[in-house]
DRENKE-499393 format. One record per residue (C-alpha): residue number from 1; residue in one letter; chain; x, y, z. Coordinates in pm, 1 decimal, decimal comma. Example, Ala and Ser with C-alpha at 12.3 -4.5 7.8 and 13.67 -1.06 7.14 Angstrom:
REM DRENKE-499393
   n res chain       c1       c2       c3
   1   A     A   1230,0   -450,0    780,0
   2   S     A   1367,0   -106,0    714,0
***
This chain:
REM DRENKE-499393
   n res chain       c1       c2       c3
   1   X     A  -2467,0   1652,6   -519,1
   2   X     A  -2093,8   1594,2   -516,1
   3   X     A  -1863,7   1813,9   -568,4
   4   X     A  -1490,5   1729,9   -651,8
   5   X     A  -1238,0   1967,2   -590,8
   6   X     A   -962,2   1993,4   -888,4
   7   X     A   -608,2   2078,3   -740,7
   8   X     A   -499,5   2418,9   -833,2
   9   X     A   -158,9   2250,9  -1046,3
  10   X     A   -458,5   2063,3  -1305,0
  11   X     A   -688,3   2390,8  -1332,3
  12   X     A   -569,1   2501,9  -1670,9
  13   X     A   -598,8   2143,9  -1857,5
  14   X     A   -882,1   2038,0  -1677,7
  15   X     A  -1143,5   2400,5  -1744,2
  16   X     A  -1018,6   2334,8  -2158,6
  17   X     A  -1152,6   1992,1  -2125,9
  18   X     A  -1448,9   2144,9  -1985,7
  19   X     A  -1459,2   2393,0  -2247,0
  20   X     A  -1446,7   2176,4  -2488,7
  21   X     A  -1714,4   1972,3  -2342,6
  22   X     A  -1923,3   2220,3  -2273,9
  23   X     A  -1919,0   2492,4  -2538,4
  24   X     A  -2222,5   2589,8  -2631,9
  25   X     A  -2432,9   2452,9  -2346,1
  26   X     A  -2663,9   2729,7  -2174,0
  27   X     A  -2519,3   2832,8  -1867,3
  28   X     A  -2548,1   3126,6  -1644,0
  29   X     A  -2367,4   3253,1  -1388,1
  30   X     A  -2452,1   3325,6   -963,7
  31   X     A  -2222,5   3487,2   -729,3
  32   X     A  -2295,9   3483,9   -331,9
  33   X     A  -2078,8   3699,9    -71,8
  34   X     A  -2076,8   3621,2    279,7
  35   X     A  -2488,9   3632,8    388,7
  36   X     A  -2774,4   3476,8    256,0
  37   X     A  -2853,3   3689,5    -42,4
  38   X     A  -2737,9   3641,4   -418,7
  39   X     A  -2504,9   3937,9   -490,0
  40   X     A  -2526,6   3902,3   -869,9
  41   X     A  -2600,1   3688,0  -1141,4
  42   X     A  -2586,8   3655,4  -1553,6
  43   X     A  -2862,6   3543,7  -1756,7
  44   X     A  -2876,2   3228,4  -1983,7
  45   X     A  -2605,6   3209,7  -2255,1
  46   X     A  -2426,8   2960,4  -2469,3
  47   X     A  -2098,7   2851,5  -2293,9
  48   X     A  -1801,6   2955,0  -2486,0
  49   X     A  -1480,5   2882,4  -2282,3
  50   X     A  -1378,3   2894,0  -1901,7
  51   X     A   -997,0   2932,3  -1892,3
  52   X     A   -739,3   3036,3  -1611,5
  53   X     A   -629,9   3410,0  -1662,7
  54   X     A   -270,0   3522,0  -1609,9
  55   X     A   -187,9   3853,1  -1592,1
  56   X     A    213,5   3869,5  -1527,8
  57   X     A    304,4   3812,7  -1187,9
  58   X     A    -76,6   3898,9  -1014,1
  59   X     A   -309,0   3595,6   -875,5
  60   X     A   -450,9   3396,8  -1143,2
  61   X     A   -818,8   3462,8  -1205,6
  62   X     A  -1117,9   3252,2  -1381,3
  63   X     A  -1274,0   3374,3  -1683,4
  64   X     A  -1627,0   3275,9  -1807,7
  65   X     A  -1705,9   3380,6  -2149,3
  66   X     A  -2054,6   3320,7  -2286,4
  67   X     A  -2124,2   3404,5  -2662,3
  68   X     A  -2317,3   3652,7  -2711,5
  69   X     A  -2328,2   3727,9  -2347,6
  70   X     A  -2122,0   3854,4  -2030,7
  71   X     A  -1736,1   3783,1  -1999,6
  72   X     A  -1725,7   3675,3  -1600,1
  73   X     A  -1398,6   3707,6  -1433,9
  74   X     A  -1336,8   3574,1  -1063,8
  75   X     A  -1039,5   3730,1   -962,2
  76   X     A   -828,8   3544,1   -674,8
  77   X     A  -1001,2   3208,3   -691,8
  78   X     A   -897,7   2975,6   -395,1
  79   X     A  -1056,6   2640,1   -476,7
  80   X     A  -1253,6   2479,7   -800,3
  81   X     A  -1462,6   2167,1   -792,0
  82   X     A  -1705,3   2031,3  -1025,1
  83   X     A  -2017,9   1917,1   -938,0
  84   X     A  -2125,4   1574,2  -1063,7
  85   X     A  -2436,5   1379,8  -1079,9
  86   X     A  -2412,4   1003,4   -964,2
  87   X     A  -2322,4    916,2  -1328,2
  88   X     A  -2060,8   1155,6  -1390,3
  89   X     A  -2253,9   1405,2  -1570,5
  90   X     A  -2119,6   1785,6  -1529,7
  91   X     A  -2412,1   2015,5  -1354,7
  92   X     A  -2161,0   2322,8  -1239,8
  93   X     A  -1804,0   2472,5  -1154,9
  94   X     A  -1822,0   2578,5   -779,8
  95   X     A  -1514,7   2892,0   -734,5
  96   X     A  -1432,1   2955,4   -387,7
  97   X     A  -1297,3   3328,8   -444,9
  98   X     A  -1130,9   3577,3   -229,2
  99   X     A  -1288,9   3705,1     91,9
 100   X     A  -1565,7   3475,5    103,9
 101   X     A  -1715,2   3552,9   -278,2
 102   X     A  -1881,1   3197,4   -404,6
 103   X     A  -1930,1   3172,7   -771,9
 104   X     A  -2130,7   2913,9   -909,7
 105   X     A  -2157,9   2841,1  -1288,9
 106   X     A  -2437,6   2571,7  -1351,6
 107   X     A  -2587,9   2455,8  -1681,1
 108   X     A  -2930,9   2489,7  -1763,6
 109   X     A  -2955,4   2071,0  -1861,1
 110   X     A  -2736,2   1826,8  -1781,5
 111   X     A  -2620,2   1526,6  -1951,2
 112   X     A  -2359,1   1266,4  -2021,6
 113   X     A  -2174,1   1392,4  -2335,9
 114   X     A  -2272,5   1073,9  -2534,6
 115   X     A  -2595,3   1124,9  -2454,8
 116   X     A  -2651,0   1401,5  -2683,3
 117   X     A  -2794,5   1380,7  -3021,0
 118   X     A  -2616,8   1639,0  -3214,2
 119   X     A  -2451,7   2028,1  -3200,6
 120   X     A  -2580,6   2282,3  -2999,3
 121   X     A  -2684,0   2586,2  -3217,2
 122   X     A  -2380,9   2779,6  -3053,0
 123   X     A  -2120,3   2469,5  -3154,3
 124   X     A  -2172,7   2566,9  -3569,3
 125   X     A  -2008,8   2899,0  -3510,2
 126   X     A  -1611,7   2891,1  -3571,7
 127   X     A  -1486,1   2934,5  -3207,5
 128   X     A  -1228,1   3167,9  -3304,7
 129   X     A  -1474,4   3413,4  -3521,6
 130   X     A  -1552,2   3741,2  -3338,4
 131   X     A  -1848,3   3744,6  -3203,2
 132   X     A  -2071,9   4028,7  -3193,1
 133   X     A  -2235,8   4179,4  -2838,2
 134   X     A  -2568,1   4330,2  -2863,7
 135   X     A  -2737,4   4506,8  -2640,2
 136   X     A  -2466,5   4476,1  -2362,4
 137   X     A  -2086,1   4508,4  -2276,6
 138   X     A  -1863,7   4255,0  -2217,4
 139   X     A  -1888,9   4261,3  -1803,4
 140   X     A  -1624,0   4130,5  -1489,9
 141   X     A  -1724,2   3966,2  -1192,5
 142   X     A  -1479,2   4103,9   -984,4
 143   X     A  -1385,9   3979,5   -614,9
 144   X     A  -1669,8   4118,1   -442,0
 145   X     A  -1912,7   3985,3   -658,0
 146   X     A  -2016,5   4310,6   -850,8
 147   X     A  -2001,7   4262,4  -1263,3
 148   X     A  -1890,2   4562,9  -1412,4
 149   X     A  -1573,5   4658,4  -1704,8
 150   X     A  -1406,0   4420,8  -1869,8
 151   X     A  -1104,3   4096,7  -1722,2
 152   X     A   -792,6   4210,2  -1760,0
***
């Protein structure tokens, strides 16, 4: 594992590059306070975007959005690094969040982007369409790693 840590100034470009990368890739979510146990976790969704959130003059935050799935927001992150394989393939985002919250988004398969064949199901939908939530809520990770409302 190696994990590269992305200075705060490049955040913004460098998560729509991921984005774009990414989208559509299942990925899930895992968030760890301070102690050994997992505080919360998503499920496995299609990656739709992971973008810096700015909300006037508060801390940034990091928002996850999975189609079809949760909307994860990690409020006050501190650091970001990626974690690489040895040949540069993308396996996770690693946030280092306030108070000791680590949030970890890692992809169910990794690969080299031109080692893939084709679209992922999730790619042939217009990123811009709505997309429809069933079953569940659009959910916030919040600083002490409890998902719950919506990021604002």
């Amino acid at each position: 594992m190696s994990v590269h840590d992305v200075p705060r100034a490049r955040w913004a470009g460098m998560l729509e590059q991921f984005s774009l990368a990414h989208r559509g890739w299942l990925a899930r979510v895992a968030c760890v306070r301070p102690g050994p146990e997992l505080a919360s976790h998503t499920g496995w969704h299609p990656l739709a975007s992971v973008t810096v959130a700015r909300n006037g003059t508060r801390a940034p935050a990091i928002r996850v959005t999975f189609q079809g799935g949760p909307t994860v927001c990690v409020k006050a992150p501190r650091t970001l690094g990626v974690d690489t394989r040895e040949d540069g393939a993308e396996r996770a985002l690693e946030i280092d969040a306030a108070e000791g919250t680590f949030v970890r988004l890692v992809f169910r398969a990794t690969a080299l982007p031109e080692e893939l064949d084709g679209m992922a199901p999730a790619e042939l939908v217009d990123p811009r369409a709505p997309v429809a939530i069933t079953g569940g809520r659009a959910a916030t990770l919040i600083g002490q790693g409890e998902i719950k409302g919506r990021c604002r």
